[in-house]
N, C-alpha and C positions, 0 to 999 in steps of 0.2 A: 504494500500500500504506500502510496508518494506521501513525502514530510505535508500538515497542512499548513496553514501559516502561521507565523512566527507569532502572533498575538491575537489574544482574542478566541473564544471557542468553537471546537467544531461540530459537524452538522448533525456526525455521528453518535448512535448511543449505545448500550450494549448491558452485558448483566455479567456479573461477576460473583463468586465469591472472595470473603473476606477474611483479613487479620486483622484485627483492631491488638494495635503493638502498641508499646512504649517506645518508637520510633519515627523518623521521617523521613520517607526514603523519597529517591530523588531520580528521576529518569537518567539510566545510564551509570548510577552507582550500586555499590556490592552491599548484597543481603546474606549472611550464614542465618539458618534456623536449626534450632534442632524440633524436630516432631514425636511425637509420642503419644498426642493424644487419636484414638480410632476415626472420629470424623475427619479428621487431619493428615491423616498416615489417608486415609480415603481420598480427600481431595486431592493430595500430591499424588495419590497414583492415577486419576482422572487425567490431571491437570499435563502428567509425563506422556500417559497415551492420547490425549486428542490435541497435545504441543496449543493447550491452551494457558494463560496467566491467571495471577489468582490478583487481586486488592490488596494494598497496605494501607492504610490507615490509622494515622497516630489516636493513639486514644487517649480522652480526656475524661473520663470518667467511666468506675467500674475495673472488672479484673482486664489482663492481659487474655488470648486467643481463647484461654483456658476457662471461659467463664463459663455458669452454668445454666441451661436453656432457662429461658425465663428471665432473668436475671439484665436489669437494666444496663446498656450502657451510653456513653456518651464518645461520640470522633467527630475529629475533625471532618469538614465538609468537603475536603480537597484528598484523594489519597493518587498512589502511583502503582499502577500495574507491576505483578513483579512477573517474569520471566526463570522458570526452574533451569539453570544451566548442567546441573551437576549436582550427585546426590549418592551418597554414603555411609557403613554404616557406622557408630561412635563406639567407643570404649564401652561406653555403661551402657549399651545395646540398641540406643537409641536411635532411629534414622536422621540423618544430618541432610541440610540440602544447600546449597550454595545459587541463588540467588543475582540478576542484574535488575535495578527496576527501567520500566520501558517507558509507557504511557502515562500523562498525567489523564485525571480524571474529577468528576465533581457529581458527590451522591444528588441523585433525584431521588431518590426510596430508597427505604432498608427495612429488612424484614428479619427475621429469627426463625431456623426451618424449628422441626421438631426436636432433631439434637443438636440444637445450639448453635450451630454453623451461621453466622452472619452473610447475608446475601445482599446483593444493591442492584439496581439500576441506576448507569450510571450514564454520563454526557462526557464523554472524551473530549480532554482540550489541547488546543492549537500543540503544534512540533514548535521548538524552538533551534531545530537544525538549519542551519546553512546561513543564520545568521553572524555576519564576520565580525571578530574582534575589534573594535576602534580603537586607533592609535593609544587611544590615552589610558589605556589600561594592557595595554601589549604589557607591561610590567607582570601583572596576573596569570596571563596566559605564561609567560617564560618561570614563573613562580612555581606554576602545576607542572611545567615539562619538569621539573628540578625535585620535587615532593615526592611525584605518582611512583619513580622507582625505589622511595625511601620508605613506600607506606606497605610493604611488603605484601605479605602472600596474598593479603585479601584484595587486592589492586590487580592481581594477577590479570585479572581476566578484562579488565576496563580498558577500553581503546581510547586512545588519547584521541582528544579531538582541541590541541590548545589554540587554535584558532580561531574557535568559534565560541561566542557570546554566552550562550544557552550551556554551554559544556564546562567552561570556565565557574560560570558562576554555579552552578552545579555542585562542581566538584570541592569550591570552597567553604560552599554554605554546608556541606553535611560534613566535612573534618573544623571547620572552626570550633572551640570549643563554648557552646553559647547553649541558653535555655532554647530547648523544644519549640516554643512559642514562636521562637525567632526565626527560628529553621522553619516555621509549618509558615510563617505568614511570607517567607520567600519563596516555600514553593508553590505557593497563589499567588504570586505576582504573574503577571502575563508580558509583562513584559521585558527581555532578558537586560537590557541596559540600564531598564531602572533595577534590576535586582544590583548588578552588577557597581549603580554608585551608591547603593547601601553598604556593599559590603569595601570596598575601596576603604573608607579611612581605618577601618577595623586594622588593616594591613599595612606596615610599613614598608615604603619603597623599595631600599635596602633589605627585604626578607631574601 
């Protein structure tokens, strides 16, 4: 399917299952999970055989993935499609899976199946691909070329894209070390150049 445009959402909408995490994941960064609960271990094996993605969504109220049907919770209205890349078993027996997020996305509906599984209809938004770096932040992008091979095995698999607007500020907003809040209200922004002069003075030149 071709990048939509860089701002703004698109026409498309779609249903997903969900993780409501203590997380914010970011199109094009890395997700580890471990699995172990059965609707879970169920949806990862769905999700491996029809190469479909599952929802992240930080959550703001309520337990983590592992909540109990019924049981109220509260997310964010913006989450990011995640992408199963790779998937393992752990020491303590548990299935492990490894994680790129794709698509951003914005809940229309959410619903509770019968065991607990979170589901959404959701409105996919804009690509911020192929949007180029402007001069005044080329600093940022040469920042990420110089970081990505220091942030070790969990970077492995992220393709550098330091060129572009949307991938830069991407990659800074989920490793900076800042509240949740901060991170989830950049990945609603629609626009990568304004995320991009929030995060600027955070950073010194010289990094």
């Amino acid at each position: 399917m071709p990048d939509e445009p860089a701002t703004g959402e698109g026409e498309d909408t779609g249903e997903l299952a969900l993780f409501p995490l203590n997380v914010v994941l970011f199109p094009g960064g890395p997700l580890p999970l471990r699995i172990f609960e059965p609707r879970y271990v169920d949806l990862v094996r769905n999700c491996m055989r029809t190469q479909t993605p599952f929802g992240v969504v930080q959550l703001l109220s309520g337990a983590e993935a592992g909540v109990e049907p019924g049981v109220a919770t509260e997310t964010a209205p913006v989450g990011t499609s995640a992408r199963i890349v790779d998937f393992f078993p752990l020491e303590d027996g548990l299935l492990g899976i490894y994680c790129l997020g794709d698509r951003r996305f914005r809940i229309e509906r959410r619903w509770q199946q019968a065991d607990g599984l979170h589901r959404a209809a959701v409105r996919w938004l804009g690509s911020e691909r192929g949007v180029a770096l402007p001069a005044e932040y080329r600093h940022l992008g040469a920042l990420m070329q110089r970081l990505l091979p220091r942030l070790g095995e969990l970077y492995e698999a992220v393709e550098p894209h330091a060129d572009e607007a949307g991938w830069v500020g991407y990659r800074l907003a989920e490793i900076l070390p800042v509240a949740l809040a901060e991170k989830q209200a950049w990945l609603e922004l629609t626009d990568p150049l304004e995320r991009l002069a929030q995060l600027a003075p955070l950073i010194r030149r010289d990094a």
